[in-house]
N, C-alpha and C positions, 0 to 999 in steps of 0.2 A: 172764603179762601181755604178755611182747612179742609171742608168738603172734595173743592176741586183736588188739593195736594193728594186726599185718601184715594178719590176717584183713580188719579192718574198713579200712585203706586200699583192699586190693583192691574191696573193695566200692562203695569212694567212684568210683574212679577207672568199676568198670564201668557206675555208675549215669550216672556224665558222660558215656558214652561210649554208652550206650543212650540219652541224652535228647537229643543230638544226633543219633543215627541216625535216632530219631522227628522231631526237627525237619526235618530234612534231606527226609525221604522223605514225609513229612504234611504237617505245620506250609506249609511255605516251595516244596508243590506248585501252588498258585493264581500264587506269583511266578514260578515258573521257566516255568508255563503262558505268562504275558503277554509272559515276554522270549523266548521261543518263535514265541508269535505276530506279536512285533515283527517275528524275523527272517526270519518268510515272509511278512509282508504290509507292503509300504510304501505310503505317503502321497505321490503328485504334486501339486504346488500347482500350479495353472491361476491363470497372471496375468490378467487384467481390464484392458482396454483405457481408458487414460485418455480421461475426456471431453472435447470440446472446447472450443472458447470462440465465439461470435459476437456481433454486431455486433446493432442492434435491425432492419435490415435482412434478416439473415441471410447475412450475410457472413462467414467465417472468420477467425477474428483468430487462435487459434492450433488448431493441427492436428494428427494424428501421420501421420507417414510411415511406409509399409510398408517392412521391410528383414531382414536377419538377423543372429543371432546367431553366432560358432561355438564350438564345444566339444572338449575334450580329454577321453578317457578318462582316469581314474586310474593313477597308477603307473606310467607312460610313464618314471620314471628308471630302472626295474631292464629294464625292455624295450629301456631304448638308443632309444628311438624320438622323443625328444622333440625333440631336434636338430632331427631327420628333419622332423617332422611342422610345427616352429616356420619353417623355409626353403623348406619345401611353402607355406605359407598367405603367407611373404612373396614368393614367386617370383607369386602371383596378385595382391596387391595391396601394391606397392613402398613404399606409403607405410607398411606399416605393417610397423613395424620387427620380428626374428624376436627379438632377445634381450629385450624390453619383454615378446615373447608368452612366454617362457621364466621373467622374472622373476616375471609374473602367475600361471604357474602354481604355480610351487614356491611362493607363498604360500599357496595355497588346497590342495594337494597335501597328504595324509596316509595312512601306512597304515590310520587308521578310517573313512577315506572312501570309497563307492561311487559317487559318483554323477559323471556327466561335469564338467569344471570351464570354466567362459566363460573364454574367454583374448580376443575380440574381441567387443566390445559393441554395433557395429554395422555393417551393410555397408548401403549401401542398395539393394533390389531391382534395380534394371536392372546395379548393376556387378556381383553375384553371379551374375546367373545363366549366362554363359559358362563359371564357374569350378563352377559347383553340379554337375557328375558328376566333375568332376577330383577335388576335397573330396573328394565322397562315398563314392569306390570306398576308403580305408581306411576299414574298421572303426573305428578309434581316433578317428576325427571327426565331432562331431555338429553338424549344421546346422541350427537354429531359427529359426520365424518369430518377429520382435519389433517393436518400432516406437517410432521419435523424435521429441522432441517439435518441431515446427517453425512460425515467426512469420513468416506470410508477404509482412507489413510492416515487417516488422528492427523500425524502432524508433520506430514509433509506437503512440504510448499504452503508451511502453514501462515505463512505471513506474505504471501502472492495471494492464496486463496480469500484469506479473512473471513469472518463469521457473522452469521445472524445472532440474534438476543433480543429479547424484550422492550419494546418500545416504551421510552420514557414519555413525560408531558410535551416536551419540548417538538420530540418528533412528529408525536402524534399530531400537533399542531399544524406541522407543516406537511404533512403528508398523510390523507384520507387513507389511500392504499394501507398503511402501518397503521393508521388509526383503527383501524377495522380486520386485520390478519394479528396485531399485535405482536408482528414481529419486523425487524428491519436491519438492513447492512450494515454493522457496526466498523467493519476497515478491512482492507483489502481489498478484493475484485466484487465482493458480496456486497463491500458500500458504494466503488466507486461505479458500480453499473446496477447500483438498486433499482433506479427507478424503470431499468429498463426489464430487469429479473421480476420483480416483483408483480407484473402487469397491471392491466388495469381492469376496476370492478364492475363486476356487472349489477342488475337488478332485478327486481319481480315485484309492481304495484298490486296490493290484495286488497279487494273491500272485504271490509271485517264488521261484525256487530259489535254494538257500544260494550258486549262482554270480551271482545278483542277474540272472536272467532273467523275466522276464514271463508268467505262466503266463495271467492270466485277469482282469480287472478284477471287485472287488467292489463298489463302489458309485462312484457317478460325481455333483459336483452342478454347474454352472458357475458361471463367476463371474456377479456385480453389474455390467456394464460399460457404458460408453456413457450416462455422466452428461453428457448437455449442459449448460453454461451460456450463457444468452440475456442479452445486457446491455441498458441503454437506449441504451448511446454509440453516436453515429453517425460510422462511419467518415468521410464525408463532410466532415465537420464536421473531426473531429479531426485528419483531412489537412489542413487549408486553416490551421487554428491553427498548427500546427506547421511549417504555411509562413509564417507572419507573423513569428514566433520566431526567423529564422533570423539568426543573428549575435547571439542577445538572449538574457538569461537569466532566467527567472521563471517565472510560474505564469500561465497560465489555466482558469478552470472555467464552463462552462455547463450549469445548473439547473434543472428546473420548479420549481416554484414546489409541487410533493409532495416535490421532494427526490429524484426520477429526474436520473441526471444523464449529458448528450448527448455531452459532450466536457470534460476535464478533461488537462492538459499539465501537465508539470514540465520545464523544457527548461535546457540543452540535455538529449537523451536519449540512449540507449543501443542497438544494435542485440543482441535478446535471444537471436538465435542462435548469439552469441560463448560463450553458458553452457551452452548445452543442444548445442551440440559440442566443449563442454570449453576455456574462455580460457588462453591464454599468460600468463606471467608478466609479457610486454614490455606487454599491451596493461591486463593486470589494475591492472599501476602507474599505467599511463597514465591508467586510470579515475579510480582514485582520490585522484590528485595534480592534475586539473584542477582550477584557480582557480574554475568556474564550476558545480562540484561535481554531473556529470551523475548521478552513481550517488546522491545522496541525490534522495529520493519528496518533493520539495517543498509536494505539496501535503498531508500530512500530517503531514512531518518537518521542514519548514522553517520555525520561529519569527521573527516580524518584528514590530517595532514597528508597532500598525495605523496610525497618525498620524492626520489627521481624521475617518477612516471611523469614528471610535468615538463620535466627538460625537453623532450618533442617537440608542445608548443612553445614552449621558451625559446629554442634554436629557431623556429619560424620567422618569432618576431625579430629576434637578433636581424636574421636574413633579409626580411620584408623591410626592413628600416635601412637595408644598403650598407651600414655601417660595416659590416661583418658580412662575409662568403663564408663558404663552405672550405675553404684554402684558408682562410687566417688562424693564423698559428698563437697558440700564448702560451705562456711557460707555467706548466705544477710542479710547482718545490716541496710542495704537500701543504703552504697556507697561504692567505693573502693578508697583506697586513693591510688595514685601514685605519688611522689616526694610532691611536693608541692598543687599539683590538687587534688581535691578528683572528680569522676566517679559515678555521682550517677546511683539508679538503679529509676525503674519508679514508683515504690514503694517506697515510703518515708522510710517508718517503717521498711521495709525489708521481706523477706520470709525466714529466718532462716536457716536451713538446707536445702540445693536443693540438691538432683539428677536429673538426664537426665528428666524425663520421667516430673517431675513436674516444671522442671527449663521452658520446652517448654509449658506445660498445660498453668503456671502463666506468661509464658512471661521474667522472671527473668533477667534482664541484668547484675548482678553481677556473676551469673554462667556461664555467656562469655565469661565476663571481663576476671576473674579466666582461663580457657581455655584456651583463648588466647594468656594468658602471656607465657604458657606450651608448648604452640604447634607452635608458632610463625606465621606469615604472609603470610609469604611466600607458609607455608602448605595448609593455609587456602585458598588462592587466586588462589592455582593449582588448590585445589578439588571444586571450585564453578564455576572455569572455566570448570573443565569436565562437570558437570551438566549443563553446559548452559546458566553460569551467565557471563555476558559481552562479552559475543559472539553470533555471527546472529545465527537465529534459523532454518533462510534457507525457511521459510515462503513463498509462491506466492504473494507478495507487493515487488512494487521496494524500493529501494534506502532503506533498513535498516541501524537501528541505531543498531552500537555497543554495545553501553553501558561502563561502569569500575567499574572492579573491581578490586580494584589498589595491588601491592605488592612493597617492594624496589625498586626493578628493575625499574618499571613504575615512580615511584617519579622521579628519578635519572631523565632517561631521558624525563620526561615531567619539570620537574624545578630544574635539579640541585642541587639537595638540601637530604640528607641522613632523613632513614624512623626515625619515634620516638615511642616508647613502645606503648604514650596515642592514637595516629594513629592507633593502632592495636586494643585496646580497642573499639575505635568508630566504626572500620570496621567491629568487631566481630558481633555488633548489626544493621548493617546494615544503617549506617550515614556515616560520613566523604565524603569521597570521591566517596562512592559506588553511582552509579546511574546502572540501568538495568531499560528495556521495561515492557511493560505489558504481551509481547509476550513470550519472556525471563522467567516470574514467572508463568507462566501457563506451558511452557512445563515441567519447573524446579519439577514444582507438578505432571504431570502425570509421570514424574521418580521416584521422591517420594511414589508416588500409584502403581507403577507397577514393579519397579527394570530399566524398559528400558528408553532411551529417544529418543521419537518421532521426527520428523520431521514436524509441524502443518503445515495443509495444506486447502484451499479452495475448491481445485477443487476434483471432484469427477469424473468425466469422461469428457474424449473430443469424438466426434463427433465414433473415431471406435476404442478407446482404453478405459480400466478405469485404474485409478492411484491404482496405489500401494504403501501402507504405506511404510515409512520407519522408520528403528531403528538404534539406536549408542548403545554398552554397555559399559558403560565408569565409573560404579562402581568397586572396586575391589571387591575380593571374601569378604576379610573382611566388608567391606561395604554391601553388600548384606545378610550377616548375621546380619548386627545390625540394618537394615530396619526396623525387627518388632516393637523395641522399639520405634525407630522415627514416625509410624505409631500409636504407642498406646498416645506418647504424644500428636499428632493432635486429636487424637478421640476422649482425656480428654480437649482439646481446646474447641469442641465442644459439648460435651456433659457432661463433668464433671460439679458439681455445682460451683466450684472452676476456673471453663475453663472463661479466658477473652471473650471468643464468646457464650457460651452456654444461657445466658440471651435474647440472642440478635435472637437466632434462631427458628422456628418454625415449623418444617419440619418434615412428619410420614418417616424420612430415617434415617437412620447412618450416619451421617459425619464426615468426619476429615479434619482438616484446622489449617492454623495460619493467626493472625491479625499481623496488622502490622501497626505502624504509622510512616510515614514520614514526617521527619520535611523538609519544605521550605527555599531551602538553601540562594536564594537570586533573589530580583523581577528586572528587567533587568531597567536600570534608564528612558528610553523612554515613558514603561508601568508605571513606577508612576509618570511622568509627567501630565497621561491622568486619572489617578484614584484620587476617590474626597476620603474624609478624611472618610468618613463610608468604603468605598471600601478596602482601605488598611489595615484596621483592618483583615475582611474577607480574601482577598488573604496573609495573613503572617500565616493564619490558617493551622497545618498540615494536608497533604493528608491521605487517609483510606485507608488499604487494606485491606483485607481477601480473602485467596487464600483457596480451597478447592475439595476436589474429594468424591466422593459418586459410591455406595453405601460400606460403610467401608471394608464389607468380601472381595465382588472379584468388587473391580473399574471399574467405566465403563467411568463414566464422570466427568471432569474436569469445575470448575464454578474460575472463578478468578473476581473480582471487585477492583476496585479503584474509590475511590469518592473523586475529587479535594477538596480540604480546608473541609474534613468533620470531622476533629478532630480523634476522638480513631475510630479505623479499627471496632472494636466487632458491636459498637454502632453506626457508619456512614451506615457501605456495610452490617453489617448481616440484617436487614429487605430485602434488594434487594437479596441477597442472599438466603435468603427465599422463597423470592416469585417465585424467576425463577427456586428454586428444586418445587416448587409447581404447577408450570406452565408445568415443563416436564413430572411431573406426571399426569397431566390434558394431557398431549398429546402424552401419551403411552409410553413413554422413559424408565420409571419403571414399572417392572412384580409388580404382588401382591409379592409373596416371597421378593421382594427387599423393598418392605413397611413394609414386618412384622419381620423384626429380630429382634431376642434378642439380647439384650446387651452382648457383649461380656465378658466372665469371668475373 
């Protein structure tokens, strides 16, 4: 018995030892094939020349600059050479330190790595090439062409344009392209059309010998490169804006009336080649801690009570709900009392009798008030949402801000708590709870000017397509018949002697608009930790609006401003307001005909 048990373990063991030989030598020849062919044929990624940006001019807004890269051989520690080679490349250009090239490389340094390792990311052409034979006669260092990206206006349109920067882990992850350029969109038109700027990479398979030499190229494809993007913005334009801005904080955007848009500001700005040659920590603080918050995209990140400018769609809905014509009269005594509150209006003394058409000229907040109570919240917050209040506008900028613009509903589930009458009152005038963009009250007005709403957009064409505007109609019929009155009340905004704006403007056009003041609802307690006691006087001051289109008959273009802390909308924005209809007629925007009309009868 124990014979047979020995017999038959030998047999176990030599059957295992046979079905691994067969695995080994058959089975698992296809894999040892491919890690074979791994190691005599590698893969070169050919990077793809980021596209660049222009102006509707064809202007350059942002560019790449030609320059180089340099490179260390692998294994430079057991050669004793890396010293050498890190005091060699600082002895050529002093500013860049030899132990930074030292520390860069022993992170990327591995015995499983072949391939040269970037220790310097950019030189620019004219200062390398004195030093490009000194470099090149060691072996051990590879000199590559590459290129950065550069804003050849620092910092204008500096937050439309947005910038490149150094690809983190995260990105790299998700995007080969950035994994391999190591650079990518970080915000603005540079993120929101990265992947379209950045293109796509080419290759070159090489058999190589097992010392990793270069025998012969087996297929070759190039990249995708040289994505332009074409904007509507006019440099033009957006330089003389950003001269008016100076000392001021806010937002301006100018619009056609498709929703192309010429010039659009968040100021104060930023000059964007602090990023794309890599910011300090002294100046990143510096960003970030100014009062006047250059680094946030105001014109899609910055939320503000719209103040009067909302009365427009608020008379619609008034209208569209039947309750209220354009002929219903209510009386301003200068307040409305509600329970125990009295509602005043922003006229002490009152404006008497209001209709439609003079409640929007004067601004009137007790003929809202009155409205309001008629038509309830809920009407009110459907029909400002159709127009495009507290909702994205669908703009070329990433990461838009919603906005609110609140109804029951919204209460309920943002605090559990049921709406109240005087809530309705504030929301009519464009307080309380209402915040919207600046992006938000510009389209809101080219709907106002033309019955449609646009979709605002930057871009004008890419490289072998051009954009096509787009529209929503989201008026009703009845709404579209009582347009004309809401249009004749902004015309009397601006042009009547009665108009809150008409003091303020000075312009050979027709325009219609509403001001609007937003009061500051509350300054965040870190920011007045860091403000001296003159300062919080000023930031508690309300913001300016004045939102308006031109020319009154047939609209073409949309002007929207907001002047941080400038007090009354008429009196802040209509001078800037002036000046940039003045500027567009300086730069052909307006025929003669659209200079000379008469006042409307």
């Amino acid at each position: 018995m124990r014979s047979k048990l020995l017999i038959l373990f030998f047999l176990l063991v030599w059957i295992i030892l046979l079905s691994r030989v067969y695995y080994i030598s058959i089975k698992s020849n296809s894999y040892y094939e491919t890690l074979a062919e791994q190691n005599m044929i590698k893969t070169e990624w050919i990077v793809p020349v980021r596209g660049e940006i222009f102006d509707r001019n064809n202007i350059p807004l942002a560019v790449n600059t030609i320059g180089f890269k340099i490179k260390f051989a692998p294994h430079l520690e057991r050669k004793k050479d890396l010293v050498h080679l890190a005091r060699l490349v600082h002895s050529c250009f002093a500013d860049i330190n030899a132990s930074k090239i030292i520390k860069r490389y022993r992170r990327y340094d591995s015995p499983y790595n072949h391939d040269f390792i970037e220790v310097v990311h950019f030189i620019p052409y004219a200062r390398m090439l004195p030093f490009l034979t000194k470099l090149q006669l060691s072996g051990l260092i590879e000199i590559d062409p590459t290129f950065k990206r550069y804003y050849p206006f620092k910092d204008v349109a500096s937050h439309v344009l947005g910038y490149v920067s150094r690809t983190n882990a995260q990105e790299a992850q998700k995007d080969r392209v950035a994994k391999i350029t190591g650079i990518v969109g970080k915000s603005g038109l540079e993120r929101y059309y990265n992947d379209y700027l950045e293109g796509e990479l080419g290759f070159k398979k090489v058999k190589v010998t097992a010392f990793n030499e270069e025998i012969g190229v087996l297929q070759k494809k190039p990249p995708v490169q040289n994505r332009h993007l074409y904007l509507s913005l006019d440099l033009r334009l957006q330089k003389f804006i950003q001269s008016l801005f100076k000392d001021k904080s806010g937002v301006a955007i100018v619009m056609q009336t498709d929703g192309s848009i010429l010039a659009a500001g968040s100021f104060p700005e930023y000059d964007l080649n602090m990023f794309a040659n890599g910011i300090s920590k002294e100046k990143w603080r510096a960003l970030i801690t100014d009062l006047d918050h250059p680094f946030t995209n105001k014109l899609v990140h910055g939320l503000y009570p719209p103040g009067s400018t909302i009365k427009m769609g608020v008379a619609l809905a008034f209208l569209d709900s039947r309750k209220i014509t354009p002929f219903t009269p209510f009386y301003c005594s200068g307040a409305l009392k509600l329970g125990h509150r009295k509602f005043r209006c922003w006229k002490r003394w009152g404006h008497g009798e209001v209709r439609l058409i003079k409640a929007l000229r004067e601004s009137c907040d007790v003929y809202f008030y009155e409205g309001s109570l008629r038509v309830g919240i809920d009407k009110i917050a459907h029909d400002l949402h159709k127009m495009g209040l507290g909702r994205r506008t669908g703009v070329d900028l990433p990461h838009e801000f919603i906005g609110i613009i609140p109804d029951k509903e919204w209460k309920m589930r943002k605090y559990g708590m049921p709406w109240y009458k005087g809530e309705t009152l504030v929301a009519a005038i464009g307080q309380g709870y209402d915040l919207v963009t600046p992006m938000q009250l510009a389209r809101y007005t080219a709907l106002l000017a033309t019955g449609r709403l646009p979709t605002p957009h930057f871009v004008r064409a890419f490289v072998d397509e051009k954009y096509q505007p787009q529209f929503q109609d989201v008026l009703t019929p009845l709404q579209k018949r009582m347009l004309p009155y809401i249009r004749r009340g902004m015309y009397e905004v601006c042009n009547d002697p009665r108009g809150t704006a008409t003091k303020h403007l000075d312009v050979p056009l027709l325009i219609a608009g509403k001001t609007g003041t937003a009061q500051v609802v509350g300054i965040p307690q870190d920011e007045k930790k860091r403000m001296k006691e003159k300062d919080l006087e000023y930031y508690t001051r309300s913001h300016a609006w004045l939102t308006t289109y031109a020319p009154y008959h047939h609209p073409k273009y949309v002007v929207t401003v907001l002047v941080e802390h400038g007090g009354h909308g008429g009196a802040a924005a209509g001078p800037i307001v002036s000046a940039i209809y003045n500027k567009m007629i300086e730069l052909g925007y307006f025929s003669a005909r659209d200079r000379v009309q008469k006042r409307p009868k």
